[in-house]
VOGU-3710 file (C-alpha; in Angstrom, 3 decimals, decimal comma):
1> xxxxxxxxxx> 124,765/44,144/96,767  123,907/41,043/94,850  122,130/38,621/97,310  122,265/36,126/94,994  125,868/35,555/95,023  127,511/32,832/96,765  128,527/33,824/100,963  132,166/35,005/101,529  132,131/33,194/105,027  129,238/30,580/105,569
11> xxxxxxxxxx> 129,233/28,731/109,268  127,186/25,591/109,540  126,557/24,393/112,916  129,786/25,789/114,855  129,850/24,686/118,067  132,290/24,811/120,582  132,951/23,287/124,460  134,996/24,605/127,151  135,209/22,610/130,402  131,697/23,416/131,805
21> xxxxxxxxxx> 130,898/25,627/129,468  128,979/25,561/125,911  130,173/28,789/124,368  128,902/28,177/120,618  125,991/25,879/119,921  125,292/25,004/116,920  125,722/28,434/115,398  124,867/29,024/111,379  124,744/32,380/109,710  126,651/33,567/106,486
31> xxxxxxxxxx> 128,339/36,683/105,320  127,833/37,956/101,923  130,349/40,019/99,687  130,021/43,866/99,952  127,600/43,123/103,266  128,317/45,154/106,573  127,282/42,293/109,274  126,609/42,795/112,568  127,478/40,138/115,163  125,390/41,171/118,436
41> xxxxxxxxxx> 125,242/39,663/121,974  125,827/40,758/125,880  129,297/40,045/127,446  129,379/35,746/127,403  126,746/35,710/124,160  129,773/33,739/122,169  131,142/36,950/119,683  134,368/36,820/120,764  134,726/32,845/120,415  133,236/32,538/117,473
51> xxxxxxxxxx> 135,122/35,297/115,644  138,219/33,711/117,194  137,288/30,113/115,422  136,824/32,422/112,448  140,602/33,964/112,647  141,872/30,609/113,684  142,838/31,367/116,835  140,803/28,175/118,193  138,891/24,910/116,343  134,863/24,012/116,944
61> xxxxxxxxxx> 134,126/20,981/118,011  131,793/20,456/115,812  130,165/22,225/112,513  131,532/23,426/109,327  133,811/26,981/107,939  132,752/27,403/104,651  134,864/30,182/102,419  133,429/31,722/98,981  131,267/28,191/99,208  134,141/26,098/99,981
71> xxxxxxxxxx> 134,140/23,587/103,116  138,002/25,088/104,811  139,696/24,856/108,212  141,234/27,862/109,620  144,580/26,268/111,616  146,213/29,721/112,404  146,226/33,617/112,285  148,355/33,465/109,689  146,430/30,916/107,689  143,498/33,389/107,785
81> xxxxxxxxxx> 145,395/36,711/106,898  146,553/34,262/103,531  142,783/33,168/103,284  141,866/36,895/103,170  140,291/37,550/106,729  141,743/40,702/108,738  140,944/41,242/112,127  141,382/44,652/114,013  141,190/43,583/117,780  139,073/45,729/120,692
91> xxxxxxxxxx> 142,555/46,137/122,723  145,184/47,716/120,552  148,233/45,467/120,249  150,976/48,317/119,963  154,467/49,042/121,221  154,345/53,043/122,538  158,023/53,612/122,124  158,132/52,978/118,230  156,956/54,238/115,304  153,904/53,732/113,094
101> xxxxxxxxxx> 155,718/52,465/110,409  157,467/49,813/112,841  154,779/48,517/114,692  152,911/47,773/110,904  156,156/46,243/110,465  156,498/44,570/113,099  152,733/42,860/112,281  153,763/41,586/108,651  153,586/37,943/107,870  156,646/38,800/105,525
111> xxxxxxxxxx> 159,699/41,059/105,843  159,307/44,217/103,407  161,799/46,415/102,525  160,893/50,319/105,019  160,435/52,348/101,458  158,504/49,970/100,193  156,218/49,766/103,086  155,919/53,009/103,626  154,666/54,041/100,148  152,470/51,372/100,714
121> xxxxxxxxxx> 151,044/52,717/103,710  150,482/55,925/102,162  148,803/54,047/99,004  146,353/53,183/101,584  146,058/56,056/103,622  145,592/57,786/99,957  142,636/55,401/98,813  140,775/55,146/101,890  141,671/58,551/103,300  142,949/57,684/106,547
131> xxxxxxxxxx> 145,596/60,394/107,778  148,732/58,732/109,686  152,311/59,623/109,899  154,567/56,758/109,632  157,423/58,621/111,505  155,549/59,417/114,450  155,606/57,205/117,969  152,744/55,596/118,617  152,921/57,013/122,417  152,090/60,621/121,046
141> xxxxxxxxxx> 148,718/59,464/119,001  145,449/60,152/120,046  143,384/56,749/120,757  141,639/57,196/117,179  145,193/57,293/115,516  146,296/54,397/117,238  143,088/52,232/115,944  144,259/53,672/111,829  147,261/51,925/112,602  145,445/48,456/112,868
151> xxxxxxxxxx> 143,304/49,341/110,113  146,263/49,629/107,935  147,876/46,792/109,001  144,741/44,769/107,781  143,823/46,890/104,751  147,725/46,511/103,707  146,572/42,387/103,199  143,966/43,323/101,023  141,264/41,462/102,974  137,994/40,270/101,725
161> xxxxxxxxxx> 136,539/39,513/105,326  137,461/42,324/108,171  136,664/41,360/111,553  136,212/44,797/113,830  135,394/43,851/117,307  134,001/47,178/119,654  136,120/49,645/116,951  134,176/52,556/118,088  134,570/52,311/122,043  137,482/54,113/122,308
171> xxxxxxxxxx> 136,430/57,303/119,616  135,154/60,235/119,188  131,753/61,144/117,376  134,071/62,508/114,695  136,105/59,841/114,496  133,491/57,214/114,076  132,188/59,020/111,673  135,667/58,653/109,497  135,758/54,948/110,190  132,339/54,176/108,828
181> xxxxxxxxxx> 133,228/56,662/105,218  136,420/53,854/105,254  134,057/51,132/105,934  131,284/51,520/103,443  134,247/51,950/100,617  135,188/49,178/101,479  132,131/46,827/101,686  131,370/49,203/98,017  134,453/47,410/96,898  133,627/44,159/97,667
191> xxxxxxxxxx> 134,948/43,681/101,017  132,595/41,387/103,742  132,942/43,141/107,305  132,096/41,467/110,462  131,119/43,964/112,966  131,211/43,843/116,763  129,173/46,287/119,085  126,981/47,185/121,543  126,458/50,694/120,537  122,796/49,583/118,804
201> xxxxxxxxxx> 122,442/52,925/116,981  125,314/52,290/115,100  124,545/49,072/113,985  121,381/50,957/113,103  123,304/53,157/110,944  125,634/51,039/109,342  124,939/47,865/108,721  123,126/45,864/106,473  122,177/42,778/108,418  122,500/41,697/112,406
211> xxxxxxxxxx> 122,860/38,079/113,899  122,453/38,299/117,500  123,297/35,659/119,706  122,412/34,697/123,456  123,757/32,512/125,944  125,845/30,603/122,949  122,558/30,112/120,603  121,763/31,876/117,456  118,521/33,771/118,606  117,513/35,554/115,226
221> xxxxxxxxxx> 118,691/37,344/112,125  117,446/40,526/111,552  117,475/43,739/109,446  118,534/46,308/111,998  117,120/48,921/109,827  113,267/48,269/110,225  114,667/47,469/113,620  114,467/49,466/116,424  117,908/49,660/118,727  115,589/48,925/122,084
231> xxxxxxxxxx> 113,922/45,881/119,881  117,206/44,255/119,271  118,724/44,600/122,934  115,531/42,955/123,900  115,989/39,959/121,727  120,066/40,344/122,980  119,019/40,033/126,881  115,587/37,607/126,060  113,640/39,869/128,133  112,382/43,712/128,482
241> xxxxxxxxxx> 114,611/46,530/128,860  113,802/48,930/131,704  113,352/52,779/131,451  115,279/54,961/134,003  112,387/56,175/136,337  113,479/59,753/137,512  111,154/61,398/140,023  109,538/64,215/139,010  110,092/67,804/139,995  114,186/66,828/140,214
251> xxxxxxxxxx> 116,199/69,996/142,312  119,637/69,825/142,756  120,814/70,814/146,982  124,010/72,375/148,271  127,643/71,302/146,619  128,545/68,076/148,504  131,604/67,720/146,207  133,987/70,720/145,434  137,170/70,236/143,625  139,455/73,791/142,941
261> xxxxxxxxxx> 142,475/73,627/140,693  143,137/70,206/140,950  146,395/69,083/139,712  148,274/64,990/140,103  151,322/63,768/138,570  150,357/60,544/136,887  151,943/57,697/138,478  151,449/55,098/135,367  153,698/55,167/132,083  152,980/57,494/129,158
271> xxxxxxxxxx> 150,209/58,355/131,501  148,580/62,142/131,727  148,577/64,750/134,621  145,722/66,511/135,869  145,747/69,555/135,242  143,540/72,630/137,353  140,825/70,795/137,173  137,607/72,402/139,027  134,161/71,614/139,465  131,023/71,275/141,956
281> xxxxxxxxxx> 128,589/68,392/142,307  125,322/69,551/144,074  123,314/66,766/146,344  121,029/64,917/143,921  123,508/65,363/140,674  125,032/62,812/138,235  128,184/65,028/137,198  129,695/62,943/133,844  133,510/62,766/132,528  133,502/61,988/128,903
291> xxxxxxxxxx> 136,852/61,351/127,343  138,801/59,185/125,166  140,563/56,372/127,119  144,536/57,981/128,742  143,100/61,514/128,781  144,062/61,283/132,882  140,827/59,617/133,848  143,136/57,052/135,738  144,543/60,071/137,578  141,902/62,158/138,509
301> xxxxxxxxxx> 139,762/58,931/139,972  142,866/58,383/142,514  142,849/62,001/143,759  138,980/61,993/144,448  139,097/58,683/145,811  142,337/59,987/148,139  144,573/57,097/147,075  146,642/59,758/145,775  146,669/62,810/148,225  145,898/66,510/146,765
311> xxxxxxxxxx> 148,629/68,620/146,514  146,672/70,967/148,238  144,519/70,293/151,328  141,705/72,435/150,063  141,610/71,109/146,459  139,075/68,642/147,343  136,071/69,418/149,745  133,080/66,933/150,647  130,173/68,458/152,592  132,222/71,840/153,025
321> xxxxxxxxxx> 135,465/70,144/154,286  138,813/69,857/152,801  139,663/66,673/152,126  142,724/66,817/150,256  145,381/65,483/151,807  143,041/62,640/153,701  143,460/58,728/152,926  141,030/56,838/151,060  140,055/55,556/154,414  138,949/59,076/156,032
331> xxxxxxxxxx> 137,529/60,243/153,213  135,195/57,145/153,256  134,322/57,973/156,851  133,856/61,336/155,570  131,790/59,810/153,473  132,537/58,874/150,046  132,528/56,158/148,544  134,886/55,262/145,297  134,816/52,469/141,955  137,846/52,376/139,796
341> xxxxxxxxxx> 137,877/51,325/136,563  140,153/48,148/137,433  137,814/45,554/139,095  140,509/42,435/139,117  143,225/43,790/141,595  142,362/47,483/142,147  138,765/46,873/142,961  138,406/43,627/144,404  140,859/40,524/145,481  140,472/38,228/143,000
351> xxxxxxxxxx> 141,598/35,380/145,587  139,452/37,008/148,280  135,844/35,789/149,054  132,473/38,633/148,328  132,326/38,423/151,767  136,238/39,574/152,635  136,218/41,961/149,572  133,396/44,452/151,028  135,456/44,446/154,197  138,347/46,541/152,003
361> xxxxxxxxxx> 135,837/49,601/151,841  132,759/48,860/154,267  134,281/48,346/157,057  134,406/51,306/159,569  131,163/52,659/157,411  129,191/49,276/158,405  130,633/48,061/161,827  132,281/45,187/160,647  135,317/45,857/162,615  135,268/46,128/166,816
371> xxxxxxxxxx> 137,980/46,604/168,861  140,512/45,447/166,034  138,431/42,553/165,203  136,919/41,616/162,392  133,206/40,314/162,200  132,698/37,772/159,492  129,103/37,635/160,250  127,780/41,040/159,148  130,415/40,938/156,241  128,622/37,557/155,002
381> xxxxxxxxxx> 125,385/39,047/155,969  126,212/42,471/153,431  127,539/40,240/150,953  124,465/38,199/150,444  122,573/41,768/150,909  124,347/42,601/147,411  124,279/39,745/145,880  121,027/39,864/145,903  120,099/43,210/145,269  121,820/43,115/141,985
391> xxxxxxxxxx> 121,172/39,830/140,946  124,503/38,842/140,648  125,634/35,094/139,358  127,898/33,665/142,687  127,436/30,893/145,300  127,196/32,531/147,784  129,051/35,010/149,719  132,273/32,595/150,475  132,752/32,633/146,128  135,774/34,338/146,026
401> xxxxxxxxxx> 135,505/37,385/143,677  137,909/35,255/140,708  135,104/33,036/140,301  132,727/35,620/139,147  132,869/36,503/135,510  133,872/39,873/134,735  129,892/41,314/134,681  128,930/40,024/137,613  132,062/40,836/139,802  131,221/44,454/137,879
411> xxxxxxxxxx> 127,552/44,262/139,620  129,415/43,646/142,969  131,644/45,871/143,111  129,096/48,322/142,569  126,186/47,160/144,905  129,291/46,677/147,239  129,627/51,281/146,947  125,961/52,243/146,128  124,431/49,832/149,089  126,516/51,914/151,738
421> xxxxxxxxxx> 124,464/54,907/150,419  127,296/57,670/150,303  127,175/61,004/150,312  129,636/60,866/147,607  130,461/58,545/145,317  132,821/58,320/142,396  132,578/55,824/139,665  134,895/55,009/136,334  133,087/53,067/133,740  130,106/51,705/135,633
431> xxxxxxxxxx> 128,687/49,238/133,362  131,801/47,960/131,965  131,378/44,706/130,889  127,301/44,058/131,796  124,724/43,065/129,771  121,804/45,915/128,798  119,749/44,647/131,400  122,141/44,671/134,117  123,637/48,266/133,097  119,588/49,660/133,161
441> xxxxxxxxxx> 119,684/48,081/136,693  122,728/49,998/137,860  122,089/52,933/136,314  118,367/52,945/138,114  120,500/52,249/141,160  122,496/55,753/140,233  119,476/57,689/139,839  117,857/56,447/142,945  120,713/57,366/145,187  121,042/60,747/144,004
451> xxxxxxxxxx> 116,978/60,640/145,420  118,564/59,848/148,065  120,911/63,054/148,408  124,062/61,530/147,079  126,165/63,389/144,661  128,017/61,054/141,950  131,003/61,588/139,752  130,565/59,009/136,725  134,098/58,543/134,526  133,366/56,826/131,281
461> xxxxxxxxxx> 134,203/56,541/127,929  131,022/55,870/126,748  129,064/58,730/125,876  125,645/57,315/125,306  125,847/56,066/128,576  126,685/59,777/129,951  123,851/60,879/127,812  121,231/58,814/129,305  121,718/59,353/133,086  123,869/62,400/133,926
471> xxxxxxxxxx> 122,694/65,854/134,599  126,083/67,831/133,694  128,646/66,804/131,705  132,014/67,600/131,162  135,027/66,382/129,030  138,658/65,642/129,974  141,259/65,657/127,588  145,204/65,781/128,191  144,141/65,910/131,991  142,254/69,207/131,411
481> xxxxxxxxxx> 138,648/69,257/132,436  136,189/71,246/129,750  133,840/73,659/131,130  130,481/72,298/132,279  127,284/71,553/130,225  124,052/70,691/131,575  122,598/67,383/129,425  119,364/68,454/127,879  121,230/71,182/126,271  124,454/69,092/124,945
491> xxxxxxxxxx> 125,821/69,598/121,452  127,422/66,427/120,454  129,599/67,601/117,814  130,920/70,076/120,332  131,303/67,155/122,696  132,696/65,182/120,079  135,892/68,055/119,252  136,356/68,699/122,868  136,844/64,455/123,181  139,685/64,880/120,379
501> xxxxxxxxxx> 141,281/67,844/121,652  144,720/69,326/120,854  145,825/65,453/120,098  142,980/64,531/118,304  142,083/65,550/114,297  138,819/67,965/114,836  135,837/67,674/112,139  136,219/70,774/109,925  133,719/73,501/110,580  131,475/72,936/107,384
511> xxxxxxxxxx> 131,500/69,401/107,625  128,749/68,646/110,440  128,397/64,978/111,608  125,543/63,320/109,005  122,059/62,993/111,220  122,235/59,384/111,486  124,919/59,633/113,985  123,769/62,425/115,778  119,850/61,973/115,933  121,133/58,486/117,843
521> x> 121,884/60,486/120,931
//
């Protein structure tokens, strides 16, 4: 790469105001042709705004776009597709029910004849290698198929800026191995990239240079190669990342949580059954779910929880009783306790206050209902109790749960379970939207519960997370549950085909994942 040449993108002084808020101030960095560029920062840093000034979804207030050296405005989407930017979004924007080749259609700026666009599909497919079927619905393609699909689209414009935001938080090891070979052929080709993560030890491996941001400022500009990943999450949070402290001499005590041949209907819309799933969590044990998102996480978490009853009373045991066909509310007087992974509306009331929402699950576990009333004190008093404990950002108890930002309502919600210190508790994606420091601080809070006794199911789809703090692991995919692993002796290519399953496109046998990726874990 020649660092002499003139920046692909340049921003000068970007700013940009919401009511209250100062998402980007005065933010300057430039992108280079051929460069891989990381853009870093915690949930609220100002990625996603600026990126979305960048695509012209929004204007700054203030500062300058500068493209190949030229002062521009970005009015529109489609201005910046013309321009030469391509954006693949986090959240696939897809229609299930038709094809591949019509939803890359359907995202065209112009109308092009369907043999024509299809042996341009394959033209790309063919030069970058990606494997897709234009024929087949989108509703019967693994997560990692569904993200080619957006690649295409924007490699079918010919960018010379792509703008990935979180591509790998939905994939398998294999599979982000794939997208970084189409990646570096295309930064090789001349092609800027713009790269949004939090996975630090693939920045690590893949890019070139990081700009990390905090709070809406430009902190620093880094190599993230002489970098190390716990370095730059430091300089992402502005402070010092916590170690998990494990006590020593760790034994595992009698199954608290048995589940035998579990099987659900799922309830939700090209969603996936359970299927026989079994397994035992011991007292003290972190049991982890990996899987690719629509595997039949959803499912399985309503089962355990008891929202949706067992279809067999002895399918789901806590402490040595069958649980199965109980309500969520006996089974948390049984003593469990239960997160899903929808905080706004499944987990919490948005339009309730802190203080009503731990009255949904803590109320016959914490006396805050006598006789058929309720007592607002010792909800308020619990509230504040959590609020402070995990340092989350509200008024006060009486904030009502909207008000919180999507982090810090995440912090509540699970203060709200691990505070009532259950026997059992069950937990999809616990960290999902925190910053480092506030994910460390949670999963601490894991770790010391399961001191305490409790055994804890953690759902999530990220595996470094499932790496760092459980003591088994299993995988789910199509609703079946892999046999268990214990953690210290985890193969993560192994992991990594069991993730992609029968759906999914497994690495071939003599083609291991390259060290980079795997000495991360």
């Amino acid at each position: 790469m020649d660092t002499r040449s003139t920046p692909r993108l340049e921003l000068k002084g970007i700013t940009k105001r919401f009511p209250g808020v100062l998402a980007n101030d005065n933010i300057s960095f430039s992108v280079l042709p051929g460069e891989i560029h990381a853009l870093l920062g915690e949930n609220g840093a100002g990625k996603s705004t600026l990126v979305k000034m960048i695509y012209g979804i929004m204007q700054p207030n203030a500062g300058e776009i500068l493209w190949n050296g030229k002062p521009t405005v970005v009015p529109h989407p489609k201005a910046a597709r013309k321009m030469g930017i391509g954006m693949v979004f986090q959240h696939f924007s897809l229609f299930e029910a038709m094809t591949v080749l019509e939803n890359i259609a359907l995202g065209m700026d112009s109308s092009i004849p369907g043999r024509e666009l299809e042996a341009r599909i394959h033209e790309v497919m063919a030069q970058y290698g990606l494997k897709l079927e234009p024929q087949r619905i989108v509703s019967t393609l693994s997560v990692g198929e569904r993200q080619r699909i957006e690649i295409v689209r924007a490699l079918l414009l010919n960018p010379d800026l792509l703008i990935m935001d979180e591509p790998t938080s939905v994939l398998t090891p294999q599979e982000v191995e794939q997208l970084f070979v189409v990646l570096r052929q295309l930064a090789s080709e001349g092609c800027s990239i713009l790269y949004i993560s939090h996975k630090l030890h693939e920045i690590k491996a893949l890019c070139d240079t990081a700009t990390i941001l905090r709070g809406g400022k430009l902190v620093d500009t880094c190599d993230p190669k002489v970098e190390t990943s716990r370095s730059m999450a430091e300089k992402m949070i502005g402070g010092s990342l916590k170690d998990i402290q494990r006590p020593e001499g760790r034994t595992f005590g009698e199954p608290r949580l048995v589940v035998r041949e579990l099987s659900i209907p799922s309830h939700e819309p090209f969603g996936i059954p359970v299927r026989d799933v079994s397994f035992t969590v011991r007292a003290g044990e972190i049991f982890g779910i990996a899987g690719v998102a629509g595997n039949g996480q959803n499912a399985l978490l309503l089962a355990l929880s008891g929202e949706v009853p067992a279809h067999d009373h002895d399918a789901v045991r806590v402490d040595g009783q069958p649980v199965g066909h109980h309500s969520a509310k006996v089974r948390r007087l049984s003593g469990m306790a239960s997160v899903p992974e929808e905080r706004n509306g499944h987990a919490a009331v948005p339009e309730f206050t802190l203080a009503d929402n731990t009255i949904l699950t803590a109320r016959d576990r914490l006396g805050m209902v006598n006789g058929g009333f309720i007592n607002p004190r010792v909800a308020r008093t619990y509230a504040g109790e959590v609020i402070a404990a995990f340092d989350v950002k509200a008024l006060g108890p009486q904030s009502t749960a909207g008000s919180l930002s999507g982090g810090n309502l995440q912090k509540y919600i699970m203060g709200r379970e691990i505070m009532q210190n259950p026997s059992v508790l069950i937990v999809s994606q616990p960290t999902w939207g925190v910053d480092a420091g506030a994910a460390a601080a949670i999963h601490q809070a894991l770790v010391d519960l399961t001191a305490k006794g409790s055994a804890i199911v953690v759902i999530s789809q990220d595996l470094d997370e499932l790496l760092s703090i459980c003591d088994t692991l299993a995988v789910i995919n199509e609703g079946r549950l892999s046999p268990p692993m214990k953690v210290s002796e985890a193969d993560i290519e192994k992991i990594g085909l069991l993730m992609g399953g029968i759906h999914g496109e497994d690495a071939p046998p003599d083609h291991p994942l390259p060290k980079d990726i795997v000495n991360a874990y």
